[in-house]
Every structure is written in structure tokens, then in C-alpha cells.
C-alpha positions in Angstrom: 19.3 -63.8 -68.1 22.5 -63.3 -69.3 24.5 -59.9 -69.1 24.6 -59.6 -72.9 21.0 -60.3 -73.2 20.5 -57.4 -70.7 22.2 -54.9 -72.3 20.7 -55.9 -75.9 17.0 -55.6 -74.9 17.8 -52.9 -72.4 20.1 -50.8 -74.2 18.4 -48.2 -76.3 15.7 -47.2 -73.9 18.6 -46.6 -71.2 20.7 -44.7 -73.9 17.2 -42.6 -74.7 16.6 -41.6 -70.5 20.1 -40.1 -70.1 20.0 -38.6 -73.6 16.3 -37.0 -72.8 17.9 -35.6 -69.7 21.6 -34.3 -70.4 20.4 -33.8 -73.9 24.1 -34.3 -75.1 25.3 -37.4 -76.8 28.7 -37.7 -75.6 27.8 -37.2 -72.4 24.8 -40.0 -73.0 27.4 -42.0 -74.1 29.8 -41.4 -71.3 27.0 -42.2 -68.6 25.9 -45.1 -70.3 29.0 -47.0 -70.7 29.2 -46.0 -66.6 25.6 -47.3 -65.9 26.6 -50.6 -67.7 29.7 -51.0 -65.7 27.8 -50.8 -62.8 25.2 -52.9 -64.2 27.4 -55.8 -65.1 29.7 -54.9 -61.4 26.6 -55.5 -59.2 24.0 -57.5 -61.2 24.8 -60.4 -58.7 23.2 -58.1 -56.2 20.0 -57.3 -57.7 17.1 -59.1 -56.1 13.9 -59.7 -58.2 11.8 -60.1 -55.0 12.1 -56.2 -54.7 11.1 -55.2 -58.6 11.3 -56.3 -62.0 15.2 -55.8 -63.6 14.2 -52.4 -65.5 13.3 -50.5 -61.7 16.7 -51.5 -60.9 18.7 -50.8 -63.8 16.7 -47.0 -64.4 17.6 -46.4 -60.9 21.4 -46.8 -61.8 20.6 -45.1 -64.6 18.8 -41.9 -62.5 22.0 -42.1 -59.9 23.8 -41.4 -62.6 22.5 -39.4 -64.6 22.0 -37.2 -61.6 25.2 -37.7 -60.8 26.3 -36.4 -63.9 24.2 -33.0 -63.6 26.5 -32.0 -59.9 29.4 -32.8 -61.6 28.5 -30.9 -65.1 30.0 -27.7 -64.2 33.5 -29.3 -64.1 33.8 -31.9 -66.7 32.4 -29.3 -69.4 33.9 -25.8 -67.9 36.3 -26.2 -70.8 33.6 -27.4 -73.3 32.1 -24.8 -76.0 30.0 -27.0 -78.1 26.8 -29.3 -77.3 26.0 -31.8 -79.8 22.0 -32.3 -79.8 22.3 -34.3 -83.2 21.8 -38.0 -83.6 19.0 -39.1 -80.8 19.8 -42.3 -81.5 21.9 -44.8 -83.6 21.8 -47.2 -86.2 17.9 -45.7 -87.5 18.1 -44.7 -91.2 15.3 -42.9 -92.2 14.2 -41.1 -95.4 16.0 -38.0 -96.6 12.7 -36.6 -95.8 11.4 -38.3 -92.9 15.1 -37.5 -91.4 14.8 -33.5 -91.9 11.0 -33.8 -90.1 12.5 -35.7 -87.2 15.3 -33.2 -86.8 13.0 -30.5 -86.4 10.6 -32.2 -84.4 13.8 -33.4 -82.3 15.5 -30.1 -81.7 11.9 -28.7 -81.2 11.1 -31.2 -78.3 14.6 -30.9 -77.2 14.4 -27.0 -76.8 10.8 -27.6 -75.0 12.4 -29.9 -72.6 15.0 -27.4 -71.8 12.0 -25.5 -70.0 11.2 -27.7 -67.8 12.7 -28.4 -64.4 15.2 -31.2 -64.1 12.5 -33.2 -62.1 10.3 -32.6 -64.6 12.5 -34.0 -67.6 13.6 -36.9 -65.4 10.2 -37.8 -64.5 9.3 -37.6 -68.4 12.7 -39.4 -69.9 11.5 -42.5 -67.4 8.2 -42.4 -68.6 8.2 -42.1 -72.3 11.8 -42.7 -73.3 12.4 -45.2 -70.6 8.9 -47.2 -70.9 8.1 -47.4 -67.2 5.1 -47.4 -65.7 4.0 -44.5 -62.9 3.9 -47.3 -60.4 7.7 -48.4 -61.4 8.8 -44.3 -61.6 7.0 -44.3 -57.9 9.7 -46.7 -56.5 12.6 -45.2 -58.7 12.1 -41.6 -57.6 10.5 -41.9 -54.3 7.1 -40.2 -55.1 3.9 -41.5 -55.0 2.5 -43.1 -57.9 -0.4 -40.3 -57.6 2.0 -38.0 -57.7 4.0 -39.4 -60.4 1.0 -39.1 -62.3 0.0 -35.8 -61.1 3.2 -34.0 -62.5 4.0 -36.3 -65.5 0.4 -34.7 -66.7 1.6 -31.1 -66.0 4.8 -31.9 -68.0 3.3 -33.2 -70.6 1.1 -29.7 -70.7 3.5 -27.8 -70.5 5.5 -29.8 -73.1 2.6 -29.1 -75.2 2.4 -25.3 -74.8 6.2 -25.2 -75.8 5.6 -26.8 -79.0 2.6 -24.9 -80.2 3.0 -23.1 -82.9 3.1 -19.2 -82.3 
């Protein structure tokens, strides 16, 4: 499949991972455009004897990402502003419907802050990224019983989070 075609059925679930876990759009933007470049650099590499195309391009996307989180501390020392707005692009819903997804957003968004990073990454790969446990197995290195195991206790505590008091 071509690169173009890659990046157009691929793009907005990558773009919704890294936003689910650095929970900043310029920074989801910044890591994108990087997992892309590295996409396109090394997609001559990628063998589909050892997994289907989205294993190997959410792995990118987890180096990354993680990548990202070390080096946070120095790219943003200087920032003093995190823009949580805007989830993703191009969607134009209701007046309404817009005001209930921004509060739903920045609800889930404030939930997910309470998790551990493993815990957001393993949810961001499971429900923004559309991967299965098996496939989050071979991305993270866990078994798929455990992938399953703690994607459930997430999810719980996800829910506690968002109850209302």
C-alpha cells in the first residue's frame, strides 16, 4: 500500500494515542509529524511476516511517545500553558453536541491524568488506537492476559473518576 494511503487510513487513530497520552495538542502534533517521518524513513523495513502494519506503526508511535515523556521536562521548562482543547480535527459538531463533548473531554482527560503512564498508554492503544489485547501484547511486551488484566482495572478506575460526586 502506498505511503499516502498509510497515513490517510492510519492517521487519526495515531494522532488520538499520543494525544490520549501527552494530552497536549502541540505536542501530539509535534510527535506525530515525527512518527510519520519515521514511518515513511523505514516502511521499507517493516516485515508483514512479524504483524499486521498497525503493530508496527503504534510501536513507532509508543517509542515515541515515550520518548517524548523523558524528554518533557526540557522541551516545556519554559512552557506555561497546556492546550487540552480540540481532541481532534476537522469534526464539526452541534453548538450543543460540542459544549457536551467538551465536558465529557476535559472530564475524561482529568480522569486519565490519574492514572499511571502505563495505564494511559495501555488504554490510548486500546480504545483510541483500535488494537486488540493480543496486538497491545506484542507492542508493550506484556502478556495478552495481562494486557487484559490491567486494561479492566483502568477502565474501573476510569470509571470511579468520572462518577459523579
Amino acid at each position: 500500500m502506498p505511503f499516502e494511503d498509510l497515513y490517510q487510513t492510519h492517521f487519526k487513530s495515531v494522532y488520538a494515542y499520543v494525544f490520549a497520552r501527552v494530552r497536549n495538542r502541540t505536542a501530539a502534533e509535534d510527535i506525530c509529524a515525527n512518527i510519520w517521518k519515521k514511518c515513511y524513513e523505514h516502511l521499507a523495513s517493516f516485515d508483514d511476516t512479524k504483524g499486521v502494519f498497525g503493530q508496527w506503526l503504534f510501536t513507532i508511535a509508543r517509542n515515541e511517545t515515550n520518548m517524548y515523556g523523558r524528554l518533557f521536562w526540557v522541551k516545556n521548562i519554559f512552557s506555561l500553558a497546556e492546550d487540552e482543547e480540540n481532541f481532534l480535527p476537522g469534526m464539526d459538531p452541534t453548538p450543543l453536541q460540542k459544549l457536551e463533548e467538551n465536558a465529557f473531554r476535559a472530564e475524561l482527560i482529568r480522569a486519565l491524568g490519574h492514572l499511571s503512564n502505563q495505564e494511559r498508554d495501555l488504554i490510548s492503544l486500546k480504545f483510541y488506537s483500535g488494537l486488540n489485547n493480543r496486538q497491545i501484547a506484542e507492542v508493550t511486551q506484556l502478556s495478552e492476559t495481562n494486557v487484559g488484566t490491567r486494561l479492566h482495572r483502568a477502565v474501573q478506575k476510569l470509571r470511579r473518576y468520572m462518577e459523579p460526586v
